[in-house]
C-alpha positions in Angstrom: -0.4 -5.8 -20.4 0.2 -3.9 -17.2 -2.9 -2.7 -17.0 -5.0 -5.7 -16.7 -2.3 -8.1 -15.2 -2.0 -5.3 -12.4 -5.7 -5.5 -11.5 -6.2 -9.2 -11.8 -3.0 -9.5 -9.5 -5.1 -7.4 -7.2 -8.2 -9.2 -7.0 -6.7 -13.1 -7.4 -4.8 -11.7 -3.9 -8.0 -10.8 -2.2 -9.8 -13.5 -3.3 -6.8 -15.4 -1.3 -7.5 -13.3 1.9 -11.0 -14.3 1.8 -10.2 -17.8 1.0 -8.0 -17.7 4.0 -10.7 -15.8 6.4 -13.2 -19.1 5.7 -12.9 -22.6 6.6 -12.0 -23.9 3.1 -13.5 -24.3 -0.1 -15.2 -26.6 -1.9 -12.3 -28.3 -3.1 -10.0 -28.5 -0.4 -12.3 -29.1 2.6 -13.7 -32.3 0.5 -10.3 -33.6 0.1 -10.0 -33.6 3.5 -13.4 -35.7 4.0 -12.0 -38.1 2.2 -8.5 -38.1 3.8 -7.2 -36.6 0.4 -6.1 -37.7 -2.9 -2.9 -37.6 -2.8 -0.7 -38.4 -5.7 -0.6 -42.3 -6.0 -4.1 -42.6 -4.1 -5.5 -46.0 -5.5 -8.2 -45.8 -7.6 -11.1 -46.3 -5.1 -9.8 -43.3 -3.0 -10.2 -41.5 -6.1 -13.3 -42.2 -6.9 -14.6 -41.4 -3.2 -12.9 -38.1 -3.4 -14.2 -36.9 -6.5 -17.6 -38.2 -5.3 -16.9 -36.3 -2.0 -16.1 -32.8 -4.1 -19.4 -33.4 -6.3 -21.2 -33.6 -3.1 -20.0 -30.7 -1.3 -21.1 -28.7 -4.6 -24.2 -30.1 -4.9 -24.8 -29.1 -1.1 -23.7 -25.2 -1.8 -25.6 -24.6 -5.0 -28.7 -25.7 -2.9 -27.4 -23.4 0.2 -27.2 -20.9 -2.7 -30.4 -21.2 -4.0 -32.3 -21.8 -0.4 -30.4 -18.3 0.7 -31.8 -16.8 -1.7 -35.6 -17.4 -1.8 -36.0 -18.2 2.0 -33.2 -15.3 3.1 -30.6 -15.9 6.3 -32.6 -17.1 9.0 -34.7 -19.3 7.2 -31.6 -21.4 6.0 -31.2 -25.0 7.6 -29.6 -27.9 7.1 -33.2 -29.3 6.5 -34.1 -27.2 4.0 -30.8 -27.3 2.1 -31.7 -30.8 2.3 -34.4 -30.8 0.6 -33.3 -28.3 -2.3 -30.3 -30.8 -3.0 -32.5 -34.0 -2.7 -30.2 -35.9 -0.6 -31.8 -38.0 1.9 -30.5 -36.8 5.2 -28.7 -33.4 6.6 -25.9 -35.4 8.1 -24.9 -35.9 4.4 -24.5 -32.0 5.0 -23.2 -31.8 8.5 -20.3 -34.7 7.3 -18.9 -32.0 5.3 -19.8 -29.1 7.0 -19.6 -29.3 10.4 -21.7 -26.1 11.1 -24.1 -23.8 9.1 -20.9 -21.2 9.5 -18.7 -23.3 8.0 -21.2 -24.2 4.8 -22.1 -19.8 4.5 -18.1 -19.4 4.5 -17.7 -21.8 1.4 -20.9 -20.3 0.2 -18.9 -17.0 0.2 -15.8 -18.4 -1.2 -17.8 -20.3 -4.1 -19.7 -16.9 -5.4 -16.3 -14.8 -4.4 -14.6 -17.4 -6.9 -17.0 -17.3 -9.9 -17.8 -13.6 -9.8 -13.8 -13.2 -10.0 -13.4 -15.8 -13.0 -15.6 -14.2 -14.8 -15.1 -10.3 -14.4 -11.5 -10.9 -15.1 -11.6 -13.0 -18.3 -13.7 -9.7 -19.2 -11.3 -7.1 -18.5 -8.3 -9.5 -20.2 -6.1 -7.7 -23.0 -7.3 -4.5 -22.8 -5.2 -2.2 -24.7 -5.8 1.2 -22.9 -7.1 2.0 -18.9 -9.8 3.2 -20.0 -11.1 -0.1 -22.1 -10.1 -1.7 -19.0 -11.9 0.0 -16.7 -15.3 0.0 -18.8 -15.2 -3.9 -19.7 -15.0 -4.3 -15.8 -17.9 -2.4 -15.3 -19.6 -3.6 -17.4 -18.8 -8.1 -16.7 -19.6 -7.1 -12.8 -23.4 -5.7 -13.7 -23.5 -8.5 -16.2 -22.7 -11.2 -14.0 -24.9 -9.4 -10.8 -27.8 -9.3 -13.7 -27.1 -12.9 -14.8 -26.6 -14.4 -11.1 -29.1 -12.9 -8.9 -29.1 -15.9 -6.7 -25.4 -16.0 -6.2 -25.5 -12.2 -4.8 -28.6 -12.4 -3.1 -26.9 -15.1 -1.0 -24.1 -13.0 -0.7 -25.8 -10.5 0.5 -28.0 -12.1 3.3 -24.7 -13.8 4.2 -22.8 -10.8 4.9 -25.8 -9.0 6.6 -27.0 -11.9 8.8 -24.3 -14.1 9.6 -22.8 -12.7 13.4 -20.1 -14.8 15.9 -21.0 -15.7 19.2 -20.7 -12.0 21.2 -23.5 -11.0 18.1 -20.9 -8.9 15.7 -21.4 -9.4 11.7 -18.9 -12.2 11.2 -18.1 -10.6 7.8 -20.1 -7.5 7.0 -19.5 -6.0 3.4 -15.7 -5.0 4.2 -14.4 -8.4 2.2 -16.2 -7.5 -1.3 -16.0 -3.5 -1.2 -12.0 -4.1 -0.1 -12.0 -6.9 -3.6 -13.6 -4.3 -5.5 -11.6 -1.8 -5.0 -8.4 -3.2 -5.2 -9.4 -4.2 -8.4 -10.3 -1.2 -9.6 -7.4 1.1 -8.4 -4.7 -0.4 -10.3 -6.2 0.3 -13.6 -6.8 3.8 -12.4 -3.5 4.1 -11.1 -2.3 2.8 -14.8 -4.6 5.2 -16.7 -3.1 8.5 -14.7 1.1 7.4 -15.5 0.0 7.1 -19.0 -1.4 9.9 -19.4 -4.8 8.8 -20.3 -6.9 10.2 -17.1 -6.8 12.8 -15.1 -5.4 13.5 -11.8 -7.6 12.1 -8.4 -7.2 10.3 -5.9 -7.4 7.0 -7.0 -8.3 5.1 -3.9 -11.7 8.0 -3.7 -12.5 7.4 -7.1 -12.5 3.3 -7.0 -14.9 3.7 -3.9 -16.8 5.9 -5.8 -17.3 3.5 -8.9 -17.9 0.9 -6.4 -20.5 2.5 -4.4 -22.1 3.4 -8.6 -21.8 -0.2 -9.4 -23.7 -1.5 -6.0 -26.3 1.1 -6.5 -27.4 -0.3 -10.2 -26.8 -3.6 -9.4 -29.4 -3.0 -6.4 -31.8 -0.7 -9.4 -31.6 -3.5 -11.5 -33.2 -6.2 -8.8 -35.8 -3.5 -7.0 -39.0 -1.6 -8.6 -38.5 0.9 -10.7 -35.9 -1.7 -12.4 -33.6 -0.6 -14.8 -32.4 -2.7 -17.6 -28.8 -4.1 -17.9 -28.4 -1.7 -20.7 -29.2 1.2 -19.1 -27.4 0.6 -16.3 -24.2 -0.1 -18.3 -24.7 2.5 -20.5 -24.9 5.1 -17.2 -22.0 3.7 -15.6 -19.7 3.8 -18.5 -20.6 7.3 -19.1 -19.7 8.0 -15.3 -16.6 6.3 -15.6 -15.6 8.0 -18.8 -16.6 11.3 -17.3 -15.3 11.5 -14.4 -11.5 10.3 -15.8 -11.2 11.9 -18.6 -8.3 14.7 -18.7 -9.0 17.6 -20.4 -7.6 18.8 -23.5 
């Protein structure tokens, strides 16, 4: 349906800027570890290669993890490490040259199951409007469900700088993937007649800036419950699109 194929189109491309913007993932990077495995590879050099891929996943679920209960600057190689329970960090720095290059495919690994999963979500809609709620709602579901995943995420993006000290990615990547996702299904529910007219670009930036607030009320004192922040936020969404009669 054009409203959901539109928006997924517009997410799976930023998820492709931002896979471009790092230093590979953790599939591809691994291949190259390994020297690849390319069709025909004997199978030895498969074996290493899938061995290689399990590695460099095991090694960014603990970066994941040590991100998020020691914060940025607290995250070595040594204490990834330990978290993984491999026995030395040059198992670490073998596939990841620097701690830049493991935060980038820390970024692209979250970016990547955040997508998968809001997407599947907003799938086979029928109308903009059940689009736009069912994305709501799968991205404070899987915020509520992965609190690890964005906390790292979020130290990432606030702590990690280049050499001259500027924010190497700052939240411009994720609020630009948010609302491209979200604009297309507004754009859809205005030529069919089912919202209002606005600006669309305004009002995705406004849902967006609705969603990070209750994902950050649902993490920090006074909490509010999943429920409650879904049942808010599809209210706003509802409200604030609706045409009148």
């Amino acid at each position: 349906m054009r409203v959901t194929n539109e928006a997924g189109e517009a997410n799976s491309t930023t998820s492709g800027a931002t896979s471009r913007k790092t230093s590979g993932g953790t599939g591809g990077a691994a291949e190259d570890a390994t020297g690849g495995a390319a069709d025909g590879a004997s199978p030895a050099a498969s074996a290493r290669s899938l061995a290689a891929s399990a590695r460099r996943a095991q090694i960014v679920e603990a970066a994941i993890e040590t991100l998020a209960e020691s914060g940025y600057a607290q995250t070595s190689f040594t204490r990834i490490k330990e978290r993984a329970g491999i026995s030395s960090t040059r198992l670490i720095s073998y596939h990841f040259g620097t701690k830049g290059e493991l935060m980038d495919a820390v970024l692209e690994e979250v970016g990547l199951r955040a997508h998968r999963a809001i997407t599947r979500r907003a799938e086979g809609r029928t109308t903009a409007l059940d689009a736009l709620t069912a994305r709501i709602e799968a991205q404070l579901e899987w915020a509520a469900r992965h609190p690890s995943a964005v906390r790292a995420m979020t130290e990432i993006c606030r702590n990690e700088r280049d050499a001259d000290g500027t924010l190497r990615h700052g939240t411009e990547v994720t609020e630009r993937a948010n609302v491209d996702a979200l604009e297309p299904i507004l754009r859809a529910g205005q030529e069919n007649g089912e919202f209002r007219p606005f600006d669309t670009g305004l009002m995705a930036l406004t849902l967006k800036s609705a969603i990070d607030a209750a994902i950050v009320r649902m993490a920090r004192p006074p909490r509010l419950t999943l429920a409650e922040c879904v049942r808010e936020l599809t209210t706003l969404a509802r409200a604030v699109t609706r045409r009148e009669p």
